[in-house]
C-alpha positions in Angstrom: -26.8 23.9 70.2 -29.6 22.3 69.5 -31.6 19.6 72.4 -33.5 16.4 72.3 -36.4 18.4 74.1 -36.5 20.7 70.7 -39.3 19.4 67.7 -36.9 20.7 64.9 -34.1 23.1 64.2 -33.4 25.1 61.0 -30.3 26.2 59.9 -30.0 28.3 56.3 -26.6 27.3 54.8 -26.9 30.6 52.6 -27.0 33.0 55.3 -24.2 31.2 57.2 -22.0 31.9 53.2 -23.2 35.4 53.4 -21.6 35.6 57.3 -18.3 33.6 56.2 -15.6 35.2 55.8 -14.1 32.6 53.5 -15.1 31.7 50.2 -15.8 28.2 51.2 -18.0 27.9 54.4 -18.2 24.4 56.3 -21.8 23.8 58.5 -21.2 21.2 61.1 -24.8 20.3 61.1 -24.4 17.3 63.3 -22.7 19.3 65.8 -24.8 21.9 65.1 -28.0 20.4 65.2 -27.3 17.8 67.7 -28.4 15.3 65.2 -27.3 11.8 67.0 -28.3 9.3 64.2 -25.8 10.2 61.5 -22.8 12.4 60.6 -24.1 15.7 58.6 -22.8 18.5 57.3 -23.0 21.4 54.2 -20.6 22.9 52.6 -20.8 26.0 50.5 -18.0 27.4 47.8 -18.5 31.3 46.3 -16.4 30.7 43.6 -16.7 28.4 40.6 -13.8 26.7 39.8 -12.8 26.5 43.9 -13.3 23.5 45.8 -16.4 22.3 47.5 -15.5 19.3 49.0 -12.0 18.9 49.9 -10.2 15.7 48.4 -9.9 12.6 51.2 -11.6 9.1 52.3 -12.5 7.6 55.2 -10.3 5.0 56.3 -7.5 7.6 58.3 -7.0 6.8 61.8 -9.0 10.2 62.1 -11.8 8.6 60.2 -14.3 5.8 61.0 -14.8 3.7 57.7 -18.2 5.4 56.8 -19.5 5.5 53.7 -20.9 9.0 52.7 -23.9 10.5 50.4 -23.3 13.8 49.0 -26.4 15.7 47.6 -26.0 19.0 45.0 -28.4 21.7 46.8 -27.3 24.4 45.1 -25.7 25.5 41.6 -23.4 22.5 40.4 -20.6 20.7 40.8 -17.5 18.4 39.0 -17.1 15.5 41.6 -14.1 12.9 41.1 -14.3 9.7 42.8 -11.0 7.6 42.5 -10.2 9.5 39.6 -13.4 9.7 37.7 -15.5 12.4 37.0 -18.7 12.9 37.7 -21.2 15.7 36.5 -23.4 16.9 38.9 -25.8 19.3 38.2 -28.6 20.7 41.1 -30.2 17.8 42.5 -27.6 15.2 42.1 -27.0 12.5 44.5 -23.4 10.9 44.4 -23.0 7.9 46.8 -19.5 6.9 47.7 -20.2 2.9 49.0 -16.2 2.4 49.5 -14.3 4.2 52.4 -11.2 3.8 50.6 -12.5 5.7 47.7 -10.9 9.2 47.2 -13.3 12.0 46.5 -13.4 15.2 45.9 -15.8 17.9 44.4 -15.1 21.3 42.7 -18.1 23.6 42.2 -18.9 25.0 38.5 -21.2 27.5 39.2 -20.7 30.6 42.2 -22.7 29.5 45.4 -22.6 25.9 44.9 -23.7 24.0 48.1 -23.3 19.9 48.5 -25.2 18.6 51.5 -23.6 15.1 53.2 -24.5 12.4 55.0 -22.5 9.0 56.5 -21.9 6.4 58.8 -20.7 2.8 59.2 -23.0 0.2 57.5 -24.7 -1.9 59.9 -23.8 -0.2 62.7 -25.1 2.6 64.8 -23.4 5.9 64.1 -20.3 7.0 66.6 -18.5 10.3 66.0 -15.2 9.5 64.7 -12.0 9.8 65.8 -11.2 13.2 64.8 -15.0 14.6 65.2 -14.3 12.8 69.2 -11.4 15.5 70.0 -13.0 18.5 67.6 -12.5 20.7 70.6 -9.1 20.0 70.7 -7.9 22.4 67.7 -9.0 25.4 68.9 -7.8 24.3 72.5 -4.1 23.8 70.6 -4.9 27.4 68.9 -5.4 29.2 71.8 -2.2 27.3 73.7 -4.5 25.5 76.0 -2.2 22.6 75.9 -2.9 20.4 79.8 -6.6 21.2 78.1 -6.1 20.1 74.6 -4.4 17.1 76.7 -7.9 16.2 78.4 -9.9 16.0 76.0 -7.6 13.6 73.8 -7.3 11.4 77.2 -11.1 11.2 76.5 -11.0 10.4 73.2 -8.9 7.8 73.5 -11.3 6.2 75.8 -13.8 5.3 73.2 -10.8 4.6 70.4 -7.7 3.3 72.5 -4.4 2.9 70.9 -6.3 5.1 67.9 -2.7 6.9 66.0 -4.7 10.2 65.2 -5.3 11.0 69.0 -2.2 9.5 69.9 0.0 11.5 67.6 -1.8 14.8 69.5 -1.3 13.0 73.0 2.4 13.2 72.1 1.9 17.2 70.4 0.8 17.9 73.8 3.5 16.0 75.6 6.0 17.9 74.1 4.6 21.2 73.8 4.1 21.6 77.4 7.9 20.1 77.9 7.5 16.4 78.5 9.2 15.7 75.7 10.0 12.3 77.4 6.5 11.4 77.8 5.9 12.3 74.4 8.0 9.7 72.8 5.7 7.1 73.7 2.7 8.1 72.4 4.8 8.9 69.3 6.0 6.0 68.9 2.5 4.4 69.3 1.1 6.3 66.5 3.8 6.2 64.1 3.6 2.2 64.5 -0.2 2.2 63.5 0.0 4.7 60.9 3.7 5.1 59.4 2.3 8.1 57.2 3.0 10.0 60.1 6.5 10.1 60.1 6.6 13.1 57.0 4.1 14.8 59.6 6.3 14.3 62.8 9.7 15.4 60.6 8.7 19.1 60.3 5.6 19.6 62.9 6.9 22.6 64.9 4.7 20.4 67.7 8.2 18.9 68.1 10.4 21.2 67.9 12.1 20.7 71.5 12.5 17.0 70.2 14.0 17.4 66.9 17.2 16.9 68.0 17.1 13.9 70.1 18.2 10.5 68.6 15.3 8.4 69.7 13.1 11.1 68.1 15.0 10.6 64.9 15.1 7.1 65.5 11.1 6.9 65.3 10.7 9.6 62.4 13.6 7.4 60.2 
């Protein structure tokens, strides 16, 4: 982790590919680099024809409305923004002004790498919701739950009543058997973001819960 007493930092996205595991590798550079002005990351695909950038926008309750530059650094790729395509060859710079707009990109050549950049306009950058409670998911995957539990209590503090954290606060409930506890939080979320309902129906989260009629009642 980088620190506001360091000049600069480095980071080479192709040696961080060539440690992945995976054929698409994601660099958190923000987090990373401890970069406090903007969000920033890379992300770099082995294979042609794979994606680069996964499809989604920004207006989620796990988002924050920002609008996002992308950058080709490396080989090319096929973006799609709202359902049309966009050629972009090494050295491109795709700017996605609306939050609403879905975007994807799919790299054309092995080793692509798209460098990208956001925030809210006019306003001085925030993490978002989901970036606020990253240390959650590998909390949840190591069964830390009362821990996972803390530090969405903490992201709630800076986006109260916020349906992505709140949906978790209720994961957690249940998971660690309060599954009456849960059903608030649930309920909450669900209110502010129906979508969730498909989610809550099959999350194994709520497995202990499945069954109860005001659990249906919410999910319905």
């Amino acid at each position: 982790m980088a620190t506001t007493q360091t000049r600069y930092d480095v980071i080479s996205i192709g040696e961080r590919a060539a440690e992945g595991e995976d054929d698409r590798v994601y660099v958190r550079l923000r987090a990373e680099m401890d970069i406090g002005a903007f969000g920033a990351s890379a992300s770099h695909q082995k294979k042609a024809g794979e994606p680069v950038i996964s499809e989604h926008d920004e207006v989620g309750p796990a988002s924050d409305g920002h609008e996002e530059l992308y950058v080709v650094v490396q080989g090319r790729a096929t973006f799609t923004v709202d359902g049309e395509e966009i050629d972009a060859p090494q050295g491109t710079v795709v700017f996605v002004r609306n939050p609403a707009a879905k975007r994807k990109a799919v790299a054309e050549t092995d080793g692509t790498i798209v460098f990208a950049a956001g925030g809210r306009r006019g306003e001085a950058y925030r993490l978002t919701p989901g970036a606020s409670i990253r240390e959650f998911f590998r909390l949840h995957g190591d069964k830390d739950y009362e821990g996972a539990m803390v530090v969405c209590r903490e992201g709630l503090e800076a986006y109260p009543g916020n349906a992505f954290i709140l949906y978790n606060v209720a994961c957690m409930e249940a998971l660690v058997g309060r599954g009456e506890e849960a059903l608030e939080p649930l309920a909450e979320a669900l209110a502010a973001w129906p979508a969730y309902k498909e989610l809550a129906t099959n999350d194994d989260d709520f497995a202990a819960l499945r069954d109860d009629p005001r659990f249906q009642a919410l999910v319905s």
